[in-house]
C-alpha positions, 0 to 999 in steps of 0.5 A, a space after each residue: 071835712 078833709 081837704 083835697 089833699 086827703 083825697 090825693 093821698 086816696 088816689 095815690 096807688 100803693 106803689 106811690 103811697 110806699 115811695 111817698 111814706 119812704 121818702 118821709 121815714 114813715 110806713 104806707 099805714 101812716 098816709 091810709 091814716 091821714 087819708 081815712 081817719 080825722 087825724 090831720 098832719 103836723 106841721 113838720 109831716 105837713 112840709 115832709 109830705 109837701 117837699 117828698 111829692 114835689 108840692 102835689 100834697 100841699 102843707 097848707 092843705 095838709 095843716 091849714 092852721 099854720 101861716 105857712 107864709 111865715 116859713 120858707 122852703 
């Protein structure tokens, strides 16, 4: 089952959804796939997402297999 921060990714609007795939260098049909498909986030995308929307995608949420206490900001 995917994770709360699939369903924030639903309810962003499309203009929230091309400012979000504009600030990690992807396109708006990036975050649809994360949102809709079993496809999960990488670590890398997980913490891009994470800083582009000021923590309301979380990484652990995004990437719940990394022990994201061992990495910093």
């Amino acid at each position: 089952m995917k994770s709360d921060a699939y369903q924030k990714i639903r309810s962003l609007t499309m203009y929230e959804r091309r400012v979000v795939a504009s600030r990690i260098g992807k396109k708006v049909q990036y975050l649809n796939n994360l949102a809709y498909t079993n496809s999960g986030a990488s670590p890398e995308m997980a913490n891009k997402l994470h800083k582009a929307t000021d923590g309301y995608l979380d990484r652990k949420e995004l990437c719940p297999k990394i022990d994201w206490e061992k990495f910093g900001d």
